[in-house]
N, C-alpha and C positions, 0 to 999 in steps of 0.2 A: 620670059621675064619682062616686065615692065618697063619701063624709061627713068632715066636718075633724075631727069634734070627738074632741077627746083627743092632736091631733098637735101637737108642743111645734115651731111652726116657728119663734122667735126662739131657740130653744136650739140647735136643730139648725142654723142658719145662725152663729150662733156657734163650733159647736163646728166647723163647717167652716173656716170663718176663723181660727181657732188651726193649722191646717194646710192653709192654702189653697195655698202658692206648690208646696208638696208631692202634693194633691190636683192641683191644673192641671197639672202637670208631665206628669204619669201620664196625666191624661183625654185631654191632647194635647203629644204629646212631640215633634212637630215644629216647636214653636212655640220661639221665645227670650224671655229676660226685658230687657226694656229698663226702666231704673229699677223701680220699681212697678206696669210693665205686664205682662204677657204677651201674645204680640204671635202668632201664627199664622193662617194662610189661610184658615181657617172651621171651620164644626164640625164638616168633614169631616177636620180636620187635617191641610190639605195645607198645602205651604209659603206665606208672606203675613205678611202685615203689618195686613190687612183686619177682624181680628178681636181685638177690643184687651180684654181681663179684668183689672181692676184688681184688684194681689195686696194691698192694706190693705182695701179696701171692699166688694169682692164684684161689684161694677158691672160689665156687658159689656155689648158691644154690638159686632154687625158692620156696617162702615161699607161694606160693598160694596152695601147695602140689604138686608142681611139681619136676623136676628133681633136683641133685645137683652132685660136683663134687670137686673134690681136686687141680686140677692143669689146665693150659693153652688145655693138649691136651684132657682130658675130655667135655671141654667147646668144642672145632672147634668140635669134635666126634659129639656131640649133636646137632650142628648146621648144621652141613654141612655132616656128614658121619652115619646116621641113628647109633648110639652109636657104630661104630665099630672105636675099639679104636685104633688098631694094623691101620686099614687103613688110620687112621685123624692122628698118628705120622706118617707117611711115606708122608702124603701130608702137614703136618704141616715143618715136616721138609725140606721137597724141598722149599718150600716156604721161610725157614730163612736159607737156606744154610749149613745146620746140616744135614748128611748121615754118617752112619756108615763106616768109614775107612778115613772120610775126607770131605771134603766140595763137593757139588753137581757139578757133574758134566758138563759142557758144551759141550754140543750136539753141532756136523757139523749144518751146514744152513739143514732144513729137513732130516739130516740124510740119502742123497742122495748122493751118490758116483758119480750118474751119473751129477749128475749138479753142477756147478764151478758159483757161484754167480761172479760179478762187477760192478762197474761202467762205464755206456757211455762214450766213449772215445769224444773228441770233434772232432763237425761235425758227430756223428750219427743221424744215421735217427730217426724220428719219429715211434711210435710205434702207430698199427692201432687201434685207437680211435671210431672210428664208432659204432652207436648202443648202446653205453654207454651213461645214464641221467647224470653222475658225474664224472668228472676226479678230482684228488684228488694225483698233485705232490709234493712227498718227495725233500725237498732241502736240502744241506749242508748249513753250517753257511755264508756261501758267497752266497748264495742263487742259486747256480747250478743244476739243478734236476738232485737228481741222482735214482731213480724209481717213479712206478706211482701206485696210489691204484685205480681200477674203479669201479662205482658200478650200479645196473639197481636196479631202484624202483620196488617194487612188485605190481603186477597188480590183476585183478581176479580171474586169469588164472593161474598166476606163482608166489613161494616168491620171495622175493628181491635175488640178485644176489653180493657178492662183490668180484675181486678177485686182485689178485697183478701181477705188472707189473715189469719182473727184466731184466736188461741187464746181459748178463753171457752167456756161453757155456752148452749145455746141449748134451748129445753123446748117441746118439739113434743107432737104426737098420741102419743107413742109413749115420754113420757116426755123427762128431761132426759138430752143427750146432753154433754161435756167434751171439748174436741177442738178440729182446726183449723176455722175455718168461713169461706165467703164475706161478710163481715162486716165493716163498719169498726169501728173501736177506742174504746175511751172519747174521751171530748172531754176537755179541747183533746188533739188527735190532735199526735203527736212528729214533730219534721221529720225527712224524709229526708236522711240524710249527718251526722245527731246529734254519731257519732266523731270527723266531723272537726272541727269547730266546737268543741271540747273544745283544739285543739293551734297555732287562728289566732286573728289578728287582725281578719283583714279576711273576711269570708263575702260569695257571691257567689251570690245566689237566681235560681234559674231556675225555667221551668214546666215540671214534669215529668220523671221521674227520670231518663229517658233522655237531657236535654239535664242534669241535673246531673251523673252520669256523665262527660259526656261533653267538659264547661268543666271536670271537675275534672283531667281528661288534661290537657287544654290550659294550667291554671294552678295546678299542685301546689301554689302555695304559699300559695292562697284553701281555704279549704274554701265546695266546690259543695254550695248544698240545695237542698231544693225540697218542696214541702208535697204531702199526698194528695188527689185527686180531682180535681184542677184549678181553672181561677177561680173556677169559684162558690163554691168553700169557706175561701175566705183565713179567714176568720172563725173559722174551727173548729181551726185549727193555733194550738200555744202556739210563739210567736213571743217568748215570755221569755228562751230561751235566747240570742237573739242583743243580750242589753244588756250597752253599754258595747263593744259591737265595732263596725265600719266596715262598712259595711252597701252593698253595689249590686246595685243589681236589673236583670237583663236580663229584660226580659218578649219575650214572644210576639210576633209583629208582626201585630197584628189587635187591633179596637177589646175582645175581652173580655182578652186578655193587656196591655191599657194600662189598662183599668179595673180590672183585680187589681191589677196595680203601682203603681197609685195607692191603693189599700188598702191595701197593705202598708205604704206609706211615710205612711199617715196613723197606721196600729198603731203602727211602729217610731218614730217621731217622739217620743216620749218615752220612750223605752229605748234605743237603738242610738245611739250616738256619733256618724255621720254618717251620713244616708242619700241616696246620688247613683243616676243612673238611667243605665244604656246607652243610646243612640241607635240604634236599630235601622231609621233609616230607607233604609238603602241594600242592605236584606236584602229579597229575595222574602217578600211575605205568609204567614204561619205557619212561618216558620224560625224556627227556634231557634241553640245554640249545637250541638246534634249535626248541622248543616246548614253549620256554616262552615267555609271552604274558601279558608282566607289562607295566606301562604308564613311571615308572624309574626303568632301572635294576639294577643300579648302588644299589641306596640305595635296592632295594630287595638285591642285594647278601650281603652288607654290614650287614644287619639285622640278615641271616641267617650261614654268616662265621662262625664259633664256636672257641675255644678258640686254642690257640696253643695244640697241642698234643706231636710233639717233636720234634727233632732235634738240630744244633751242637751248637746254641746261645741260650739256653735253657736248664735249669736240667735234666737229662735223668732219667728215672724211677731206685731209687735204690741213686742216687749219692746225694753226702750231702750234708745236708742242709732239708731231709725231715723231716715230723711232727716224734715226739720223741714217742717212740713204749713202749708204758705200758709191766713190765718184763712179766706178763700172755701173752702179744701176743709175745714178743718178743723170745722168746724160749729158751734164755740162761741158761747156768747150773749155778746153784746154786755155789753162790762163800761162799767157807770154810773159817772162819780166826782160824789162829792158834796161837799161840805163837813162836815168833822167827822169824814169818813172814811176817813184818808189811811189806816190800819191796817187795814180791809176792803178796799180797794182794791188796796194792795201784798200781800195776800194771793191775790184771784182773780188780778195779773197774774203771782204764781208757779205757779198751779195752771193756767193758760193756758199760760205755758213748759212745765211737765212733759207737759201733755196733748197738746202739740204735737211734743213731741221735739226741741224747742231744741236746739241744738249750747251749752248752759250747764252746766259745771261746778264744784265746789267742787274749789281747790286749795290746803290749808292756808287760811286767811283771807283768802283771795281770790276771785270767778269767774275762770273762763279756757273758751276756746273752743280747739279745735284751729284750727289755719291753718299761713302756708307765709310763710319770709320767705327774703329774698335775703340771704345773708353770703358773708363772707370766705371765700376756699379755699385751700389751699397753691399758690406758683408767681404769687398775686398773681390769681390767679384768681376766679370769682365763683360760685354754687350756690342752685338754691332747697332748704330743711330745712325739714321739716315741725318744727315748733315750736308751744307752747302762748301764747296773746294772752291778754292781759289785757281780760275785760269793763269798762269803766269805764261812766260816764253816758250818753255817749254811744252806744257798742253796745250796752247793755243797752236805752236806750229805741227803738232801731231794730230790735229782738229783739219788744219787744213791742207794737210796731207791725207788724209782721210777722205775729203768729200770731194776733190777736183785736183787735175793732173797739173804738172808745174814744168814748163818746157825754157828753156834759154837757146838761142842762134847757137850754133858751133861752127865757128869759119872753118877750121881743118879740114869739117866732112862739107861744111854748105848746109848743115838740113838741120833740125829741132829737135832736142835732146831733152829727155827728163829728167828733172831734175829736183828735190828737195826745197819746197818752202823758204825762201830767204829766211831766216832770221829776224834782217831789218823789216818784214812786212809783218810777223809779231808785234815787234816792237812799237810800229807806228798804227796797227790797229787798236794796241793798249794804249796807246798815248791817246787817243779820242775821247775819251770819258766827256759824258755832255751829248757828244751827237752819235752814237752809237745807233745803230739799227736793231740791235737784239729786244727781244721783251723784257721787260723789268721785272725780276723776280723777287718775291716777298719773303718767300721761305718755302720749304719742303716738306710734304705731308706722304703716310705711306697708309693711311684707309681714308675711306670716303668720307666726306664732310657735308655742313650747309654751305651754300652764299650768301649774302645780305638778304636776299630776295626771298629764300627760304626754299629754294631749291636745292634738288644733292647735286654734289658734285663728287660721278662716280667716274668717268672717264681718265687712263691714266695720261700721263704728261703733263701738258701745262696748260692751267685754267687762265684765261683772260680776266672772267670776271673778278678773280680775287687774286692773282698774281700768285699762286701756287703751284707750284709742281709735286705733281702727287707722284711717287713711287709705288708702282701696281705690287701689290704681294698678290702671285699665284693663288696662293692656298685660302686666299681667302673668301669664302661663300655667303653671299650678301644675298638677302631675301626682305623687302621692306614693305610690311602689312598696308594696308590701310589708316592713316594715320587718326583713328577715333580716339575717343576718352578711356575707351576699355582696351583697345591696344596697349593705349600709354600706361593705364595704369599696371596690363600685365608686364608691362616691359622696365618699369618700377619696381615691380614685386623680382622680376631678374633679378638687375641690377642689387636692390636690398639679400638678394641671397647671398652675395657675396659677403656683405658688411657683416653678417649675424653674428661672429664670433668675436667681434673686433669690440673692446672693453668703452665701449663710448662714454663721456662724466655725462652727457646731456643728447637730449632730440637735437638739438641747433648743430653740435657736433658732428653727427650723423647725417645732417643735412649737407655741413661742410664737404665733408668725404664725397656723398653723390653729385654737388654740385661740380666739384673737381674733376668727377670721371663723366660727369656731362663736357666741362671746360672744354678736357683734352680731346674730345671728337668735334667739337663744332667751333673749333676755337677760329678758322677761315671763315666766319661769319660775323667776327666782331670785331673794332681797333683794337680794342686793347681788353685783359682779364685782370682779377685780382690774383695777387699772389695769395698760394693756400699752404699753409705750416699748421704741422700735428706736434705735438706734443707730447709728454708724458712723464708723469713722476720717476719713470725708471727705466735703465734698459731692456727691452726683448719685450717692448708693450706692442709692436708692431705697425710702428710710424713708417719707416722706410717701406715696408710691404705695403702698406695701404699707397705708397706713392708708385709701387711698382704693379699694384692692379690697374690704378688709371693707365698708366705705363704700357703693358702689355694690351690695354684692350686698343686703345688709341695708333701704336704702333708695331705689337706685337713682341717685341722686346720690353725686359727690363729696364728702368730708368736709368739714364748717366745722371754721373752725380760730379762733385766735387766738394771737400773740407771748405768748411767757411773761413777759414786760415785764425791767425791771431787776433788781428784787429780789421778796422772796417775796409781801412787799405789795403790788406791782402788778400781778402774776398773781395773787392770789387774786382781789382787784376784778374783774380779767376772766373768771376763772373762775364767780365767784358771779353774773355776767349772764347766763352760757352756762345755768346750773345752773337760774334763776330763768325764763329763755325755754323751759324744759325741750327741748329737743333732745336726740333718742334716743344722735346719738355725737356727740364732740367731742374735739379734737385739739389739745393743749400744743405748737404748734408752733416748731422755734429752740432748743428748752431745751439749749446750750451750756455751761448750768454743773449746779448741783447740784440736783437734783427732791428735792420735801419740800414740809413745810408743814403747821398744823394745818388747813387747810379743805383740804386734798387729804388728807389722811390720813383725813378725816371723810366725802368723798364719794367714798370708794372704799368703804369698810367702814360705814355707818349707812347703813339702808336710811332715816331719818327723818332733815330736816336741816332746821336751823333759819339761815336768813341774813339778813343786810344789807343791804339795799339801797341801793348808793350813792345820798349826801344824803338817807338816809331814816334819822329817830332809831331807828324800831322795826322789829321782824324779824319774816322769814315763816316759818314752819313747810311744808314741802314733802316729798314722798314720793319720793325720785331712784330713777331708772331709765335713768339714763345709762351709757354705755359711755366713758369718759375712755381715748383715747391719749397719750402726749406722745413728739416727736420732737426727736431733736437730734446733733451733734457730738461727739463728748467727752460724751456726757450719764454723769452717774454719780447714783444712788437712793439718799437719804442719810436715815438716821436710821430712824425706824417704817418707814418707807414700802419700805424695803428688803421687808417681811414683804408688805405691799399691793399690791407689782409683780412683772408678771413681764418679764423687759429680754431682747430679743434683738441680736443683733449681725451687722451687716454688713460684711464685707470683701471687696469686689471686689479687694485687690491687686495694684490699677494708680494710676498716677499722676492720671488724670482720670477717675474712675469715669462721669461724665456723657457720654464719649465712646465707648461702645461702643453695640453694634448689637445686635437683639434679631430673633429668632426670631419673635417672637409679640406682640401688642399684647393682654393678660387684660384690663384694662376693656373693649374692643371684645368679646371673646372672651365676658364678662360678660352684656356689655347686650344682644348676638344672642339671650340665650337666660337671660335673670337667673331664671324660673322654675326651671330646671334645680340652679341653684347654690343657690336656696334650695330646692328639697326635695333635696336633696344634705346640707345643712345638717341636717335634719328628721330626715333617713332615719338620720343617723349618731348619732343622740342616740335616736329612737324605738327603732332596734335594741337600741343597749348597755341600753337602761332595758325592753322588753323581753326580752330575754336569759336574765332572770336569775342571770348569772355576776356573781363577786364576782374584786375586781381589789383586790389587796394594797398601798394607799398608804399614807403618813403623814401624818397629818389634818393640814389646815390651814385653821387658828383662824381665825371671822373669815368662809370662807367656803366651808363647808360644805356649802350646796346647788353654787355652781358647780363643786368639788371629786366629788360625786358624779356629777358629770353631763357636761360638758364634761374634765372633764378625765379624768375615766378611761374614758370614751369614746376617749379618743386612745391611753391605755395599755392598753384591749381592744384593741383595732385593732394594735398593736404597734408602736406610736410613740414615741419618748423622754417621759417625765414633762416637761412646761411646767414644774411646778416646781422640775427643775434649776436652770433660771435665776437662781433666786433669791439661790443658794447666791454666784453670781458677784457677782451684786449687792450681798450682804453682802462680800465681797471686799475687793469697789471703793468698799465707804459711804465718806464720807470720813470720819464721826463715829465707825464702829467701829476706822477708821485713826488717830484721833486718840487713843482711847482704848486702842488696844493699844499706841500709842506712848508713854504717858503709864505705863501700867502696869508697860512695861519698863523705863523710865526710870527710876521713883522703885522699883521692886521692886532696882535696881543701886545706888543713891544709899541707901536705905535701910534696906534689909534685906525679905526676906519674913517673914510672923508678925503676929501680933497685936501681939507683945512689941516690935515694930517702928514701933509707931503713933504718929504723931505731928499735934499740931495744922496749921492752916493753916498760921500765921505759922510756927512752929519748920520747916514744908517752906519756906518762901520764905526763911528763913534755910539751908537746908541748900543749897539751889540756887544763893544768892549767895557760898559760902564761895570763898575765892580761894587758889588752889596757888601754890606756891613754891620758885622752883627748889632748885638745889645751892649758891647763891651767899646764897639769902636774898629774892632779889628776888622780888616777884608775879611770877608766870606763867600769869597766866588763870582763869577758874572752874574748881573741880574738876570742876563737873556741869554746865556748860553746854550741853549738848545738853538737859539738864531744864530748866536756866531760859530758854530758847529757847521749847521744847514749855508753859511755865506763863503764860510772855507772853503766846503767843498765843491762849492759853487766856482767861484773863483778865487782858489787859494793859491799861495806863494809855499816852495821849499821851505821858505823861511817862518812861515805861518803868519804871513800876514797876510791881508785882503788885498788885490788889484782890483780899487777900481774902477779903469775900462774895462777888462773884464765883466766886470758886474753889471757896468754900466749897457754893455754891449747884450748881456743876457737878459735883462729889463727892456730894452729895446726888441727884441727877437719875438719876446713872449706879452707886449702889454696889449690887453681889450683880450685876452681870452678866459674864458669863465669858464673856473672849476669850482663846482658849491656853491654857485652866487657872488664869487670873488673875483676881482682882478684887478690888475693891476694897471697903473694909466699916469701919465704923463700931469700934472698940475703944476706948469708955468716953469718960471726959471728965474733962476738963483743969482747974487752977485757974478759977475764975470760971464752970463748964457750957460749957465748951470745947471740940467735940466734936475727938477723936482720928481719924486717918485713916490706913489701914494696907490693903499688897497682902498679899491672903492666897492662898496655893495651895488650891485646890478638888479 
């Protein structure tokens, strides 16, 4: 064996462990990940269970009685360098860029002084072709060739032949010669299929040109690459080009086509957006994809893709948000309490939480942990919602009994005892709010979403970029196309099969509905959404179910709900519990009369919200990312909130809407196959956003990201604007019904004009004047449809008019134009009296 000295082996087993789940995938890709294991048959990587590699520590060991090991370079030793461990850190660490004295070297093009790699200048000649079965030209992203790979099949006689073709100077005996030459290229050498990778999204690496070729027939809508010379050269391709794209690797089926692909995916790991690996184990040894032979390839590779493994829209191995590490595995020292040191103390057992990965975060001046509670459902039904818990004394001291040992002196024996979490070091870690160390948490989601950026966010725990914690559902099978126009549009036509039977008055309705069940999956992509309320002339039209399709696909469950209570006061209360337990949707259910409200107006449009907690003096500050429905009868959207919703309408057009019969049961339809629906949801928003077409709306205020993205996603696709709706809504306000009634009123009573304007009292006097027949006698108010319409405005028990009142509701509403009318301020009266007058606009 060789000599150690100069090999950085805690660096190099580090830097494996920043992409270890990535690295194992590759070394043995017949294996599954069970929690933080990786779990396959041996290190022959046959199927099993018997050989278990922990993906945070590095630890292996096969329990069939076979080998085991401590760390990342133990493992490659075993695999690949007959246990020489000195030789698997020297090839482990060329491979992550980890050499003693500094990062790995880059080698000339072959280390050849005599040859000067370039590019063909334009108007070179052709290089002599002949006798070659395969020409195989390198282009840049403009598609130029700038070299050539050829190759001669192998025959009986001879093996196969492949060699490279380089424009460049090479200086022989005879002088320097300028021309094509058998020669590879400068480093980092350009991947084959450059052009295409220029025009996708998602790139699709294979080994060797003839199998890139050849997956690129099979799946036009990936660009196929693939790098020069084969495995042993991963290292030597600029692998830059593929950052910020979707990245899967099919390797080779033979142990050096799994240990490239496990290179690659340690390079791309911090560059490419996600990198997943094909399954190739039901492929004869050294096939490739010029070797497959399915009736659909499409769905074959869709079957055998495997889960993301890593990169930059993605948790990296180690970053927070992972499962929270019992203190026996986690390795921390024993924290002492002493006296005098309750403020040392509450500090290691914060740094114990983070180092552990607590499920602890800050939510406005609070802790909260994710979790799952049982509520109310529509129908009287019941549902578990993932919802955020309040840490108090008690969780938090069970948090930190959990992740590290708690000792106190004992004079009697002399020695350190364990001991149970004080109490006061709870206490004084909740007393912190402000300088806490946890991650700030936004809310809690349980399928995959976008980010701003337009990346998914499929990794479970806690996302940084958008302050979520996602709750991993098992059962759910995510598969996400190619995001084109014809994806989207099939993934549209999904989606509408659900809707077919639902009694819509209108297309904008219907729009409403899809935009909803877009809302609730990409709703970590936006501040804030609009509230969405269905309607219907009658009961059993199927409002609540339509809130319980978005419902189910978004979380898998039915939606909680709660009665909008009596008045606007006793719906906010239950609103502001819903808001406070953060729950991703939530449904106003029964709203029979009029929707409004300052705390609905405020958590449809502030992405920041400050509440009350019933019987509590002082208020939380919280970050919403809820999805609000409300359902009802009669429901009509009154006041601001007109601009905040968008209201669809059901009319099935029978007397007992609840008595017909259906085709189809979509929650069932749903839950067979919810991965489906939500990347359905994905695929319709990744396409319009990459697209880049532009879709002619009318901004609306307020909410600007979901307007770019959901909604003109529906109006790419060629669906009605959702925010028709609204227009209805404004319609039916009651408050713009009251004020267009009031404008007609007093614009008939007296006069349009400034010159027209008259104080409160002199209008409460004009409204009580009383007519008089042809005899002499009273005959009624002259304006009594006016003094009708001011009573109810601001009327008294007593039936007279107040008014401040009146005066305060002229103030609230004047310069706003219904019909061309409004109402506006014209000077003031004896004593600063202000005048009030309908002016034409």
């Amino acid at each position: 064996m060789t000599g150690t000295a100069g090999i950085p082996f805690d660096a190099i087993n580090a830097a494996a462990l920043a992409n270890w789940p990535a690295l194992v995938a590759g070394w043995l890709p017949a294996g599954r990940r069970r929690g933080d294991e990786w779990v396959v048959g041996g290190l022959d990587n046959a199927p099993g269970r018997s050989l278990s590699i922990n993906l945070r520590t590095g630890l292996w060991a096969d329990f069939a009685g076979g080998p085991r090991g401590g760390d990342p370079i133990s493992l490659y030793a075993a695999l690949y360098a007959r246990d020489d461990r000195v030789r698997a850190a020297r090839e482990l660490g060329a491979l992550l860029g980890v050499e003693a004295g500094g990062p790995v070297r880059r080698a000339a093009a072959d280390e050849d002084e005599d040859w000067r790699p370039g590019v063909p200048p334009p108007g070179a000649p052709m290089p002599d072709l002949a006798g070659w079965d395969h020409v195989y030209a390198y282009r840049d992203a403009a598609g130029r060739v700038m070299r050539y790979v050829v190759r001669r099949d192998a025959t009986a006689h001879a093996r196969k032949r492949i060699m490279p073709l380089t424009w460049g100077t090479l200086r022989g005996e005879g002088g320097e010669r300028t021309g094509w030459h058998p020669r590879h290229a400068a480093l980092p050498r350009s991947l084959y299929g450059l052009e295409r990778v220029m025009r996708a999204r998602t790139v699709l690496v294979c080994e060797g040109e003839k199998a890139a070729d050849a997956a690129q027939c099979l799946f036009p809508r990936m660009a196929c690459v693939t790098w020069t010379a084969g495995s042993g050269h991963v290292g030597r391709a600029d692998w830059s080009v593929l950052a910020g794209r979707h990245v899967i690797l099919w390797p080779d089926h033979d142990p050096p086509g799994a240990k490239a692909a496990a290179e690659i995916a340690a390079i791309l790991g911090g560059i490419a957006a996600t990198v997943r690996l094909v399954d190739v184990g039901d492929l004869e040894p050294g096939d490739d994809a010029a070797d497959l032979r399915v009736p659909d390839a499409r769905a074959w590779l869709c079957e055998r893709v495997g889960p993301v493994l890593c990169g930059t829209s993605v948790k990296r191995a180690g970053a927070q948000g992972g499962p929270v590490v019992a203190r026996r595995v986690a390795g921390l020292e024993p924290i002492a309490v002493r006296g005098g040191e309750i403020d040392l103390v509450a500090s290691a057992g914060e740094r114990a939480l983070v180092a552990a990965n607590a499920p602890v975060y800050q939510r406005g001046t609070r802790l909260a942990r994710p979790g799952r509670r049982e509520v109310a459902a529509a129908d009287g039904r019941l549902t578990q919602a993932a919802c955020l818990m309040d840490v108090g004394v008690p969780a938090l001291t069970d948090l930190l009994c959990q992740v590290v040992e708690w000792r106190r002196f004992d004079r009697r024996s002399q020695g350190w005892k364990a001991i149970d979490p004080p109490t006061a070091v709870a206490q004084v870690i909740l007393s912190r709010a402000g300088t806490w160390p946890f991650p700030v948490l936004a809310g809690v989601i349980t399928t995959p979403t976008l980010r701003p950026d337009g990346s998914v966010l499929m990794a479970p725990g806690y996302d940084l970029a958008t302050r979520l914690y996602h709750v991993d559902d098992p059962t759910l099978e995510l598969s996400l196309p190619e995001p084109t126009r014809v994806a989207a549009e099939a993934a549209l036509a999904l989606l509408e099969g659900l809707l077919v039977e639902f009694p819509f008055a209108a297309e904008a309705d219907r729009s409403v509905a899809l935009a909803a069940i877009l809302t609730t999956v990409a709703r970590g992509m936006m501040p804030v959404s609009p509230l969405f309320a269905f309607r219907a002339n009658a009961p059993g039209s199927g409002k609540s179910f339509l809130v319980d399709l978005a419902s189910v696909i978004a979380t898998g469950r039915v939606c909680p709900v709660t009665s909008a209570g009596e008045d606007v006061a006793e719906m906010e209360k239950r609103l502001t519990g819903l808001l406070l337990a953060g729950y991703p949707i939530m449904s106003l259910d029964n709203v029979n009369e009029e929707l409004g409200g300052d705390l609905l107006c405020q958590a449809t449009e502030r992405p920041i919200l400050r509440l009350r907690e019933l019987g509590a003096s002082s208020s939380v500050e919280i970050e919403n990312r809820a999805v609000i429905f409300a359902t009802g009868n009669a429901l009509r959207v009154r006041g601001d909130m007109t601009r905040r919703a968008l209201l669809a309408t059901l009319d099935a057009g029978v007397e007992q809407p609840e008595l017909r019969r259906f085709a189809r049961d979509p929650v069932a339809d749903i839950m067979a196959d919810r991965g489906a629906y939500v990347a359905a949801c994905l695929t319709i928003l990744r396409a319009w956003m990459g697209s880049g077409a532009v879709v002619d709306l009318p901004p609306l205020a307020s909410f600007e990201g979901w307007s770019r993205t959901v909604r003109a996603a529906l109006v790419w696709l060629g669906r009605a604007d959702p925010c028709l709706s609204m227009q209805a809504a404004r319609e039916d306000d009651p408050e713009r019904g009251e004020l267009r009634e009031m404008l007609g009123l007093l614009a008939e009573a007296a006069g349009v004009g400034r010159h027209c304007g008259r104080t409160v009292r002199e209008i409460d006097d004009l409204s009580a004047l009383e007519r008089q027949d042809s005899a002499g006698y009273r005959d009624g108010l002259r304006h009594a449809e006016l003094r009708d319409a001011l009573l109810r405005i601001a009327g008294t028990p007593a039936g007279r008019l107040n008014s401040r009142r009146l005066g305060r509701w002229f103030l609230a509403r004047r310069g706003r134009v219904i019909d061309g009318l409004r109402v506006v301020e014209c000077g003031m009266a004896h004593g600063g009296v202000k005048r009030w007058a309908v002016e034409r606009v």
